[in-house]
MARGU-768598 format. One record per residue (C-alpha): residue in three letters; x, y, z. Coordinates in pm, 1 decimal. Layout:
+------+----------+----------+----------+
! resn !        x !        y !        z !
+------+----------+----------+----------+
!  ALA !        X !        Y !        Z !
...
+------+----------+----------+----------+
//
This chain:
+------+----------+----------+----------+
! resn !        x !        y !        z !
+------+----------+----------+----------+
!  UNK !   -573.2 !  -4030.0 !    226.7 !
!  UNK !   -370.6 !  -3753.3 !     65.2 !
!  UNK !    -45.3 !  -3886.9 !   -139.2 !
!  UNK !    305.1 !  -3745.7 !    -74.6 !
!  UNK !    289.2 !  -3560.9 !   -391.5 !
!  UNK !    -81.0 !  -3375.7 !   -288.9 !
!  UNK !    102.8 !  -3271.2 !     56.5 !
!  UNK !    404.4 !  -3138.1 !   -121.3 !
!  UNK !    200.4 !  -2951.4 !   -350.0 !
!  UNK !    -44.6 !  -2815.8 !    -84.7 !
!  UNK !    279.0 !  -2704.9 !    102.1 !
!  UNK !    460.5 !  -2527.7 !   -190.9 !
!  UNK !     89.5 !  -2358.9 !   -244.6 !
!  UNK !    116.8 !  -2237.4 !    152.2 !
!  UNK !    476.6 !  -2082.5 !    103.6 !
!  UNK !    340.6 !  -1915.3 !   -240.6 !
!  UNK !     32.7 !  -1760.3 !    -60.4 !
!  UNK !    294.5 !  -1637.4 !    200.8 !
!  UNK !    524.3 !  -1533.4 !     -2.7 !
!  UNK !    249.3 !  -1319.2 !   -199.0 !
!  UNK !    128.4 !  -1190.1 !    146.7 !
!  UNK !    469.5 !  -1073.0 !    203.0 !
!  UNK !    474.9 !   -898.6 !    -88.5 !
!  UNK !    171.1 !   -729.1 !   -117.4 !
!  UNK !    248.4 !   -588.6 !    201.2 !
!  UNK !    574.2 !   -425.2 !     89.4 !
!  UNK !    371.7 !   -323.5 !   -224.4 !
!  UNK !    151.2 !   -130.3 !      2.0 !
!  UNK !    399.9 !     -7.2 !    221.3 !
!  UNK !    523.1 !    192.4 !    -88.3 !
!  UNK !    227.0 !    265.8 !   -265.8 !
!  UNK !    -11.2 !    457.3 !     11.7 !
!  UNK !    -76.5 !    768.9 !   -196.8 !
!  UNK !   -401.6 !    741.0 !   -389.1 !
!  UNK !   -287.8 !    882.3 !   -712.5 !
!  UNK !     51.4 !    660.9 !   -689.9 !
!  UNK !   -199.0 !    369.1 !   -650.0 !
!  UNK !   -381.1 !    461.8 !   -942.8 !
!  UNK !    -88.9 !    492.7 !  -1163.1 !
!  UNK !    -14.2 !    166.7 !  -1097.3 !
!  UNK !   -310.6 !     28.4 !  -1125.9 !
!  UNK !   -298.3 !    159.9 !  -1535.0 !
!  UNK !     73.5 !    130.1 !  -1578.3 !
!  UNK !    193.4 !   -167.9 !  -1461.9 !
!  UNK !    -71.6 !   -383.3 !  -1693.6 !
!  UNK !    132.7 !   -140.6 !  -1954.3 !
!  UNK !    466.3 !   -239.7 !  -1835.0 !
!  UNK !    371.8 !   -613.1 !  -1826.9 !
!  UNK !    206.3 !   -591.8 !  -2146.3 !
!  UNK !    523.5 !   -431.4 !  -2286.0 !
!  UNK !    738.6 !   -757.4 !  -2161.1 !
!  UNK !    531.1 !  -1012.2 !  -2333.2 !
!  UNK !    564.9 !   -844.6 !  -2636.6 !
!  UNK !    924.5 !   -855.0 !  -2587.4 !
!  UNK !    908.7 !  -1238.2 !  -2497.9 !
!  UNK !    686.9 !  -1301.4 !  -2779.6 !
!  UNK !    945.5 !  -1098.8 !  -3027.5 !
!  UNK !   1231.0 !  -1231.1 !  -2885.3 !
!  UNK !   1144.1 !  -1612.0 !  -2819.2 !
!  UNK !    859.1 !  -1674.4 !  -3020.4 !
!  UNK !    465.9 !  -1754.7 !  -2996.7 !
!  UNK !    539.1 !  -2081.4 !  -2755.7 !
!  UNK !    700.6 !  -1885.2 !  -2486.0 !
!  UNK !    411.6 !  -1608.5 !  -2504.2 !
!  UNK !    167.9 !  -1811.8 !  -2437.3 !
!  UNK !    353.3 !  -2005.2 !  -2200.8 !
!  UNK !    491.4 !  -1688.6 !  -1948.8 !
!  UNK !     70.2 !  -1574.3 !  -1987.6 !
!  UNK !    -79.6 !  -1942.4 !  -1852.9 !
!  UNK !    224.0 !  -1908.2 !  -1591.3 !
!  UNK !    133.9 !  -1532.2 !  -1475.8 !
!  UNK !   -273.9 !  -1647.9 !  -1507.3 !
!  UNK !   -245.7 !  -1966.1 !  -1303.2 !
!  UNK !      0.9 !  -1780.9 !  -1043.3 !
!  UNK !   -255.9 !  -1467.5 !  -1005.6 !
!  UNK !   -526.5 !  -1730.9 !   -931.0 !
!  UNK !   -368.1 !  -1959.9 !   -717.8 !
!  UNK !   -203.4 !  -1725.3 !   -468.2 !
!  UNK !   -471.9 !  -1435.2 !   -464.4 !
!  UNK !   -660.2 !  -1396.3 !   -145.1 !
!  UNK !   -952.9 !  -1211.8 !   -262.2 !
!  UNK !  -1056.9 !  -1401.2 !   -606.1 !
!  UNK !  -1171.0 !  -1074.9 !   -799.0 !
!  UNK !   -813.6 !   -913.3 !   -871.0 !
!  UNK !   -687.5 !  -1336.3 !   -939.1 !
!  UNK !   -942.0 !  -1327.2 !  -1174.8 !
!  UNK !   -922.5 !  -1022.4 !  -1317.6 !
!  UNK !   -549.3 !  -1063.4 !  -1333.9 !
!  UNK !   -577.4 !  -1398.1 !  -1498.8 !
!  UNK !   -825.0 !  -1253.1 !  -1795.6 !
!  UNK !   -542.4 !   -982.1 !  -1891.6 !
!  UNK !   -270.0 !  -1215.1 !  -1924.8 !
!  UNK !   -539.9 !  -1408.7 !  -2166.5 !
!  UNK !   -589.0 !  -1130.7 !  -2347.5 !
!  UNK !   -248.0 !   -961.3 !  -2299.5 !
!  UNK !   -103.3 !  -1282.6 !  -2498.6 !
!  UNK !   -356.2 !  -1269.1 !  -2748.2 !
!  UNK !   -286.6 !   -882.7 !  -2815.5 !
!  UNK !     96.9 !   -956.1 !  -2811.2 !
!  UNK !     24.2 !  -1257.8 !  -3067.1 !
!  UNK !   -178.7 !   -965.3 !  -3292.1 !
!  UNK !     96.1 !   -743.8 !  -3260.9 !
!  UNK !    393.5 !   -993.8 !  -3340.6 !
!  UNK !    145.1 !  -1062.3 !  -3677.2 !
!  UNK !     37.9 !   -746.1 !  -3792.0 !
!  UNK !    319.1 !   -549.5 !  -3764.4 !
!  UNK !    711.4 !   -571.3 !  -3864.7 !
!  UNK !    962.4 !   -660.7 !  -3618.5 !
!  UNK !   1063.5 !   -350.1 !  -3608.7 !
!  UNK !    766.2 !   -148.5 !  -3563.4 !
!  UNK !    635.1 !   -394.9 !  -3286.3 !
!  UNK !    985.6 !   -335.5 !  -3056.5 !
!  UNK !    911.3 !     32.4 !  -3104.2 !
!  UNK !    562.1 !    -26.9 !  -2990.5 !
!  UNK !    708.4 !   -203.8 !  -2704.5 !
!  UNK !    954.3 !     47.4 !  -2577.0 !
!  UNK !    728.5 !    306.6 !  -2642.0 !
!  UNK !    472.0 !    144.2 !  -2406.5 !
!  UNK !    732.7 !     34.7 !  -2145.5 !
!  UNK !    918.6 !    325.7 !  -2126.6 !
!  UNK !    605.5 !    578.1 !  -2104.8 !
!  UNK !    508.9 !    372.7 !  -1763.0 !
!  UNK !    782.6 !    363.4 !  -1603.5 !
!  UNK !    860.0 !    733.0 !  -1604.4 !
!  UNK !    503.6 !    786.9 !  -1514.0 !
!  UNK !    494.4 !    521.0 !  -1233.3 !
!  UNK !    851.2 !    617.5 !  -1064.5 !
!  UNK !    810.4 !    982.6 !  -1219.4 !
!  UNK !    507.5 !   1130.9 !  -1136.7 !
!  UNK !    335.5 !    843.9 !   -925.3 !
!  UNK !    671.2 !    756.3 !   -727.0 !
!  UNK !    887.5 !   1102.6 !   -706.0 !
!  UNK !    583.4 !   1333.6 !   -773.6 !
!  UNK !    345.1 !   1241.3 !   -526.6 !
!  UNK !    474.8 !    952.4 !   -288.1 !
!  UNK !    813.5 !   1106.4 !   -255.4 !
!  UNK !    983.6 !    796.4 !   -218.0 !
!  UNK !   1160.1 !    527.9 !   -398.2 !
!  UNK !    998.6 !    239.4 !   -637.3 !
!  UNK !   1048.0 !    -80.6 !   -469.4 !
!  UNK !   1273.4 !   -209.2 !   -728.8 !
!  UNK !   1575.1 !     38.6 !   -601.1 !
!  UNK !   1569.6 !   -216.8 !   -326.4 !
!  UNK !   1605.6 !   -573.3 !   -500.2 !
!  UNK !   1619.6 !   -700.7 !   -209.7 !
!  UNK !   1261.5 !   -660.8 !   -122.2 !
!  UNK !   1117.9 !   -780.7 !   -425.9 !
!  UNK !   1023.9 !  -1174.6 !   -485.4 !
!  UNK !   1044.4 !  -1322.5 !   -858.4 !
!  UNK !    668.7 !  -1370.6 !   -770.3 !
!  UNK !    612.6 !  -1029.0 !   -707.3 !
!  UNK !    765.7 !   -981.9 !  -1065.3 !
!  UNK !    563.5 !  -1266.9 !  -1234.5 !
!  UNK !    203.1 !  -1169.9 !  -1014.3 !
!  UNK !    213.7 !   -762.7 !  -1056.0 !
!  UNK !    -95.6 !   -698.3 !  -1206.8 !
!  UNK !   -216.6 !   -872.9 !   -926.0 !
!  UNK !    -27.3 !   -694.5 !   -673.5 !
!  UNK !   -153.2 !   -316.3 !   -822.5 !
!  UNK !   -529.1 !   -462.1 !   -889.1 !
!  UNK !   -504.7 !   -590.2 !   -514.9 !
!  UNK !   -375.9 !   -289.5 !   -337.4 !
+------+----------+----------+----------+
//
């Protein structure tokens, strides 16, 4: 027999998956020019990259590590096609241990430069060029409303799927 707690989880898991569907969908809906696509596909591993250095400068090693397992297990668990979950979960692996390098090797200062440099430099390419350039449209995020915290916490996922 399956235990309360195995049903509850199996049920969160459904509205996750759902939830994911959802927004890949509105991903796509935004994202149907090739090149767009392909910006995104290179930037937004840039962008996330970017944040976990942040988290890692800001709140430590422990919380590093900890967003990366919860981004890798996230990817796997609501991905319908396993490649991009898998895919997705090996760069938050290595994304964390990069960050980690970074946070070691070089001052404080030099690493938040890093950091902006990287996260600024994809988002004016992805809304820039990929969104204003050749979509002609705006980037999902102008419209909050549409966006999940999943969506925000799976989006390597979401460009590697689309």
């Amino acid at each position: 027999t399956v235990s309360f707690y195995d049903k509850v989880a199996m049920r969160n898991l459904t509205k996750l998956r759902s939830l994911h569907r959802q927004d890949l969908l509105i991903y796509r809906r935004a994202h149907q020019e090739r090149r767009n696509r392909f910006i995104h596909y290179m930037m937004v591993p840039a962008e996330c990259l970017s944040f976990q250095l942040f988290l890692r400068l800001v709140a430590g090693k422990g919380i590093n590590v900890t967003s990366s397992v919860l981004f890798s297990v996230l990817s796997v668990l609501v991905a319908a096609n396993p490649l991009p979950g898998i895919a997705s979960f090996l760069f938050h692996f290595i994304s964390c241990v990069a960050t980690n390098y970074i946070a070691k090797t070089y001052t404080f200062k030099e690493s938040i430069i890093t950091g902006s440099l990287c996260w600024t430099i994809a988002w004016i390419v992805q809304v820039g060029i990929g969104h204003y350039l050749f979509e002609k449209n705006s980037p999902n995020v102008a419209n909050m409303t549409e966006v999940s915290y999943l969506a925000m916490c799976t989006s390597v996922l979401i460009a590697w799927s689309s």
